[in-house]
Structures are given as structure tokens and as C-alpha cells.
N, C-alpha and C positions, 0 to 999 in steps of 0.2 A: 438348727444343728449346732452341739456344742462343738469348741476346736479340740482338739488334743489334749491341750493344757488343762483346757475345763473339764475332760473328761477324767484325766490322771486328776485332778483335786478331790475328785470323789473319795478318795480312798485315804484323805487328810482323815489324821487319829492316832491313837493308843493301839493299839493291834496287840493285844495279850495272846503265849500260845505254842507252840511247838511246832519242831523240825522231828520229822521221824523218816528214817532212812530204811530204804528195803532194798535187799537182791532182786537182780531181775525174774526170779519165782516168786518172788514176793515174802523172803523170808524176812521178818524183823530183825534189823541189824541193831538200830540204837534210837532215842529219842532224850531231846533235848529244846529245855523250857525255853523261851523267847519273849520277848518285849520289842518290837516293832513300831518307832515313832514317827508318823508323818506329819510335820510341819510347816506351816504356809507362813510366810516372812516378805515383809515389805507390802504389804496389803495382797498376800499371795502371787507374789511377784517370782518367788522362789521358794522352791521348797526344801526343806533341809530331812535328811531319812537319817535314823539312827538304829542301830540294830543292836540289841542285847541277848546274850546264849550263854545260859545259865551265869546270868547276871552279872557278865562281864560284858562292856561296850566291846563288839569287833567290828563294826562298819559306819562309818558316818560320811555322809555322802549330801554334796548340795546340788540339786537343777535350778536349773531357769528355762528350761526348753524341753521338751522329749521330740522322738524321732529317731532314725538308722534303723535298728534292730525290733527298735518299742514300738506296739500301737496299740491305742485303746479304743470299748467302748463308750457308747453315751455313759452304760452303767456305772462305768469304771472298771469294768472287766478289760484282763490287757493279756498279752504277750510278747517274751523279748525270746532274743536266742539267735543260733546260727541264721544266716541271711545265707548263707552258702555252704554246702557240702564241698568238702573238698577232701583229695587222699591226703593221709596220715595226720589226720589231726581229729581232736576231739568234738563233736559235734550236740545241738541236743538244744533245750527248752526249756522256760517258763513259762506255765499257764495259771492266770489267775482269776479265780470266777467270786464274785460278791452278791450277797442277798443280805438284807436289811443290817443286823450287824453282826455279822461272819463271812470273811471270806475263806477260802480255799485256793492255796494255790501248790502246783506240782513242778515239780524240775523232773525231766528223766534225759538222761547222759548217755552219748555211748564212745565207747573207747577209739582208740587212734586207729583200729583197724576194723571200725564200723558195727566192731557187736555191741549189743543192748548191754550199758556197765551197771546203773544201778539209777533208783527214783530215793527223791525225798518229797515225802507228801508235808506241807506245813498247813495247819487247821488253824485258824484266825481270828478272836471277836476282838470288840471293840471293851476295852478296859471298864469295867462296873455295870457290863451290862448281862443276865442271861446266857447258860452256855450248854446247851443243848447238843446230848450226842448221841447221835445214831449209831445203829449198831454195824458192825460192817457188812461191805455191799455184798448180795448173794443173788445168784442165778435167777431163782424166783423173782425178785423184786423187778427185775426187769422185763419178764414176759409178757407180751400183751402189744397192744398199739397204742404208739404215742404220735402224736400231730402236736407239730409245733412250726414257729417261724424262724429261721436262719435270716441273719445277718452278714453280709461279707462285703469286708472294708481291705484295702491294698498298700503295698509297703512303695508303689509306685506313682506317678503325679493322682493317676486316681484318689488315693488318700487324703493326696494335700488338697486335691476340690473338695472333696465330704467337708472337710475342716473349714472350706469357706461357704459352703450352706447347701451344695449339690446333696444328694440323697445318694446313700452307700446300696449297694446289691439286696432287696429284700425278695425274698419267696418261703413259700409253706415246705414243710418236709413232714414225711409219714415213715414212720420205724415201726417195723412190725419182727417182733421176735416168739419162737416157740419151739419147744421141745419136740422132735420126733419119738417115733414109738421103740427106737433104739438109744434116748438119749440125747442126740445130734441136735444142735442148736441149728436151727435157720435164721436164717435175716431177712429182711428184704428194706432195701431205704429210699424211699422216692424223694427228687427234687426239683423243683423247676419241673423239667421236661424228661428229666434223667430216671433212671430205675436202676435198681444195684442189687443182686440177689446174692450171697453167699452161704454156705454151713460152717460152724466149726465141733471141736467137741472139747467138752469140757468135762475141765478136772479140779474141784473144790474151789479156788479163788483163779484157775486160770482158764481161759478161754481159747483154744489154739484153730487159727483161721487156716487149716493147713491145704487146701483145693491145688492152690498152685506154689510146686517143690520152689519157686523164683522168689516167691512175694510173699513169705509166713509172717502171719500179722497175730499179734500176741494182744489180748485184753488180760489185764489183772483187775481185781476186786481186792479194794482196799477199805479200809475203815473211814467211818463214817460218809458212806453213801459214796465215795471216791473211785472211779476207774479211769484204767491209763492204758490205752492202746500205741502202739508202738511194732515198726517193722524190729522182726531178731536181729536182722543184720541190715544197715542202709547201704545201698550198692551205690557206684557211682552211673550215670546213663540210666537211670529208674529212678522215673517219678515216685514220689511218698508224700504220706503223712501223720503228722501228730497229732493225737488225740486228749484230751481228760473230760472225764463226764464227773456230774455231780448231783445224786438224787439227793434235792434239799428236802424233799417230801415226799410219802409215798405216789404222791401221784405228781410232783413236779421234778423235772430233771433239766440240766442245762450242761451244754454239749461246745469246748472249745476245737479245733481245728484249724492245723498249721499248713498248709499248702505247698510242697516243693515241687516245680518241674522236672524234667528228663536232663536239664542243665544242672541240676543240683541248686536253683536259684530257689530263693522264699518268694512265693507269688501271691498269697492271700490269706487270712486271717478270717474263721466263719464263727460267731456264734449263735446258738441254737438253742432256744428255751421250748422245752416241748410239756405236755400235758397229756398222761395215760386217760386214754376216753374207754 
């Protein structure tokens, strides 16, 4: 098992690429070009991150450790963000998913009084290489079943064993999605032991989980193979979670997932590489 640090080095590079910002309908608000450098210094003892938007330096930033908010995979797939819900303050995520040289990674925000504010999807390669773009994500592209294996790793001392060679949460999952004869999306998600059936219905890039008035859980469909699920409003005393999915091909998809208890606490981190059969 790699530790942390070896997993965050994965994503040492050039990172050419763009921030694109959307309303919670998923309107295009604006997009802007990026240069993304991760640097390993002192025999990758540290790394130094520098960030350029529209080719102005605005973030330079040194580690020597990760941890609190951040955890990653072996892949180098990670996620930072709220650790805790709390009243009046602004809450929300980074999800970042990698496949050979491109990542994808999503932020989605929500305002000081719990509604869904706004997502910025930022699309990722790696500088001189290929850059392949899919067209944006669509209803169709998803129906069907996918089997895949989830991974889940924890923001608690469970994490810090993974990192010293113990094995993180692994099990198979089955996503079975399809249209009814009215339209109506169904679900069904098996994991482990567990089974999860729900409908939503959908309207051109949004997908609205609306069964129970408590808990309306929102998919958008975004450009290049990109969706972001997300409650409309996070309450406090109600478990949640974040979502982003990323169809790298039509028949491969990878699936992150942010985990919050009924305390509002961050409790686990899952990722999910699944395969349409």
C-alpha cells in the first residue's frame, strides 16, 4: 500500500486546462484557461503547486505532508473540503478523478444558508500530451448496468492504518439504470450487502431525485462525460452525500463519494471504477 504522500505524488506535472463555472441548473457562467504545476523538490520531499488563470500566477502553495480535509487514492484520485457541516457558513468539495493523462476535477459550493451556490468543473491533461474531448454527458450514455469495484478509505485513524500497509474497504457494486415507459428514470445500486432503489425524472442535463420532499438529490450532466450529484439544500441532523462521476469511455465510468453522518461530520471517502457489461 502506498502512504498518502506517495499517493498525492501521482499527480506531479504540468496540468494544462480550464476552470469552467456553472449555476446550480447547470447554466454556463464563464470559463477560464489554467496552467496547473506540481512540483516534487528535495527528492520529492515537498511539493510546490502553482496555479496560473489566464496566465496570471494566482496560487503558489508548498506541502510537505497531506492530511485534515485531504485524502487520496493509490491512483492519485483525492478529495478535500468541509470536514463538518455547520449553521451559517459555507460548506462543499473537491473531487478529483485521474486516468492516464487527464484528470477531472469538480468543486461544488453551497451558500451560508445551505442551498446548492454554484459547481466549477476544471478538465486537466498533462502539458504536450493528447487531449481528447468528449461530448457532454447525456441520459443515454448512462443506461444500462455497470459493475464495478468501490474503494473506501477514512478521514479517521482507519486512514492512517491504510497508509501503514492495512487494506482500505474493498467490495463490488452493480448500478442498474433505465428509462420507464413514462420517461422516469429508475435506479437500483447494490453494495456489499446493501441494495438502494430509487426514480427521478429528468430534464435535458438535470436529473431530479424528487421521491422524498426531505432529501431532493439533484444530478447535473456536464461536459465531457462529467456529473455532479448533490443534495439542493444540506440540512443540519441529515446524513448526506457528494457525488462526481466521470464517463472516461463509453463503457468505463469512475464514481467519487464524500460521506457525511447525521452529526454533519465527514466519515469516508469511496471510489468506484465501474465497467458497462
Amino acid at each position: 500500500m502506498k502512504s498518502q504522500w506517495e499517493c498525492f505524488l501521482q499527480n506531479l506535472g504540468v496540468w494544462e486546462g480550464s476552470f469552467t463555472s456553472f449555476s446550480p441548473q447547470g447554466t454556463f457562467l464563464k470559463d477560464i484557461p489554467s496552467r496547473l504545476t506540481l512540483e516534487g523538490l528535495n527528492n520529492n520531499q515537498t511539493v510546490r503547486l502553482n496555479l496560473c488563470r489566464s496566465g496570471q500566477a494566482d496560487m503558489v502553495l508548498e506541502y510537505s505532508s497531506v492530511g485534515g480535509s485531504l485524502l487520496f487514492f493509490e491512483n492519485g484520485a483525492f478529495s478535500q473540503g468541509s470536514i463538518q457541516l455547520a449553521p451559517f457558513t459555507e460548506f462543499g468539495a473537491e473531487f478529483g478523478l485521474i486516468y492516464e493523462n487527464r484528470r477531472l476535477r469538480l468543486v461544488q459550493l453551497f451558500d451560508q444558508n445551505g442551498q446548492l451556490d454554484k459547481f466549477t468543473l476544471i478538465r486537466e491533461h498533462l502539458a504536450g500530451t493528447p487531449t481528447p474531448e468528449t461530448p457532454p454527458l447525456q441520459i443515454d450514455d448512462l443506461l444500462g448496468e455497470w459493475q464495478g469495484e468501490a474503494i473506501t478509505i477514512y478521514p479517521d485513524l482507519r486512514s492512517r492504518s491504510v497508509s501503514k500497509g492495512d487494506s482500505p474497504d474493498t467490495y463490488s457494486t452493480i448500478l442498474k439504470l433505465q428509462l420507464d415507459g413514462t420517461g422516469r428514470l429508475s435506479q437500483s445500486l447494490s453494495f456489499g450487502e446493501h441494495q438502494i432503489t430509487s426514480t427521478a425524472t429528468v430534464k435535458g442535463s438535470i436529473i431530479h431525485f424528487d421521491q422524498d420532499p426531505q432529501k431532493q438529490i439533484q444530478v447535473l450532466l456536464l461536459p465531457d462525460g462529467a456529473s455532479v450529484t448533490s443534495p439542493l439544500q444540506v440540512q443540519l441532523r441529515q446524513p448526506l452525500f457528494l457525488e462526481v462521476g466521470w464517463l472516461i469511455q463509453p463503457n468505463l465510468r469512475q464514481r467519487m463519494v464524500r460521506n457525511y453522518n447525521d452529526k454533519g461530520e465527514w466519515t469516508s471517502l469511496t471510489l468506484v471504477t465501474e465497467k458497462k457489461v
